[in-house]
C-alpha positions in Angstrom: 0.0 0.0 0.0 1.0 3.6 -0.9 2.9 4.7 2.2 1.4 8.3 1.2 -2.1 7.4 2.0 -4.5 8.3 4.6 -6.4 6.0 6.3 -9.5 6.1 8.6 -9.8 4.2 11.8 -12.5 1.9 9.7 -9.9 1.3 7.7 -10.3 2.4 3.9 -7.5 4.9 2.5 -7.5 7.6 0.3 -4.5 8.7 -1.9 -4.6 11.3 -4.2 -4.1 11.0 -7.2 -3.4 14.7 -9.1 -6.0 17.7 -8.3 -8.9 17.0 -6.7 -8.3 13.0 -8.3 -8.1 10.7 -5.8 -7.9 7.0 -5.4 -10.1 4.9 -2.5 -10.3 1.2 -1.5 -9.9 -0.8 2.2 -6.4 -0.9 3.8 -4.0 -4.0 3.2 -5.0 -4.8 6.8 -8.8 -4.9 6.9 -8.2 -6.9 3.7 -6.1 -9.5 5.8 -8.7 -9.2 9.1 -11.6 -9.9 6.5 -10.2 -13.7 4.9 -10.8 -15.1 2.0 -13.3 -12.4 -0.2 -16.0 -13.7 -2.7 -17.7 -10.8 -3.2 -17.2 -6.8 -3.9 -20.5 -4.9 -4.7 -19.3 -1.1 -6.2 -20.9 1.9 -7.5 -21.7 2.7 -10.7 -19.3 5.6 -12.3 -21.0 9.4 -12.1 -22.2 8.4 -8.5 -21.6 10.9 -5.5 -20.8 10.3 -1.9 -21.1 12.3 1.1 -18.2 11.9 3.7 -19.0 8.1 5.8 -21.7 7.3 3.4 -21.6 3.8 2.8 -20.4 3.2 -1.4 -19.3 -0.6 -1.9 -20.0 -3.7 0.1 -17.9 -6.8 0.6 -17.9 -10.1 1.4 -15.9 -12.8 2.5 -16.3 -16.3 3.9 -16.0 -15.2 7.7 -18.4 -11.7 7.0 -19.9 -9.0 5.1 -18.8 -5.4 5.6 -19.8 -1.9 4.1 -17.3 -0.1 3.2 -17.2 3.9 4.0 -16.2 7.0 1.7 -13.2 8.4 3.5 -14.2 12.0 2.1 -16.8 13.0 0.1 -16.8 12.5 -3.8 -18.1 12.1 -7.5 -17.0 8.4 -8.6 -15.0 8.6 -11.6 -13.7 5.2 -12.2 -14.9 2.1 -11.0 -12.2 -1.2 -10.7 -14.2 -3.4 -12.7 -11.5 -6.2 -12.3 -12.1 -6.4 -8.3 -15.5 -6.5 -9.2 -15.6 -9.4 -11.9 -12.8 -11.3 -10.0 -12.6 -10.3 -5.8 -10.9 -13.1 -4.8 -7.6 -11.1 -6.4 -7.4 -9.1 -3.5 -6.3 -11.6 -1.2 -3.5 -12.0 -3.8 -0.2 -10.3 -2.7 0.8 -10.4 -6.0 -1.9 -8.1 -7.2 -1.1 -4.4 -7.3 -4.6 -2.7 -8.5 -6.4 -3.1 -5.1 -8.3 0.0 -5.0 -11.8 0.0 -5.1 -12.5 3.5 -6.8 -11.4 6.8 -8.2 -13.2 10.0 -7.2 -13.3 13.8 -7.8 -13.5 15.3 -4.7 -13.2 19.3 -3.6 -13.3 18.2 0.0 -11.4 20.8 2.3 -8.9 20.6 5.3 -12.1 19.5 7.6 -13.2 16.3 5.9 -9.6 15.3 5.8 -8.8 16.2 9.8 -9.7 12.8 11.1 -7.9 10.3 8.5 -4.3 9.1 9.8 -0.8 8.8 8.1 -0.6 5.4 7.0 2.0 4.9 9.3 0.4 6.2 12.3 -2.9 4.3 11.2 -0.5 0.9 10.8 1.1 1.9 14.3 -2.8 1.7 15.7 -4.0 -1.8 14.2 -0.8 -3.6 15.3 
């Protein structure tokens, strides 16, 4: 995972991207904490997403979890091959883990609460 992320204490990251682009999906850990996944449930591309708002769902074989925006957002890409195929992100091998790409103009505020990833990796070990 991007050492330059920011993570929230229910564990999804965002990373940005270039202005106002940024990438979100769960943290390597709550990947690990969740087991084996069978199912990732995403939204559709030109959807928007207040801060906390609940935007994807997954599954594994020990639960099912809903997944939180970390900031508020327009959905700009959607990555159809964790959809079609979420098993892969139990595969360390895989390097396109994130769930989606927004367009956000979220200020200083929404961002206050979400942790350097290695103050966020300091708390879950």
């Amino acid at each position: 995972m991007n050492e330059s992320a920011l993570c929230s204490k229910t564990h999804e990251y965002v990373l940005e991207l270039q202005d106002n682009q940024y990438e979100v999906g769960l943290t390597d850990y709550a990947i690990e904490q969740l087991g084996d996944i069978v199912f990732v449930e995403l939204p559709e591309v030109g959807s928007t997403f207040e801060k906390n708002e609940v935007f994807a769902t997954i599954e594994s074989v020990k639960a099912a979890s809903e997944v939180y925006m970390p900031i508020s957002g327009k959905v700009i890409a959607v990555n159809e091959a964790i959809a079609d195929s979420p098993e892969t992100l139990n595969d360390d091998s895989v390097e396109e883990k994130w769930f989606i790409k927004i367009e956000s103009d979220a200020d200083q505020v929404e961002f206050a609460d979400l942790l350097d990833y290695s103050d966020y990796k300091e708390e879950v070990e």
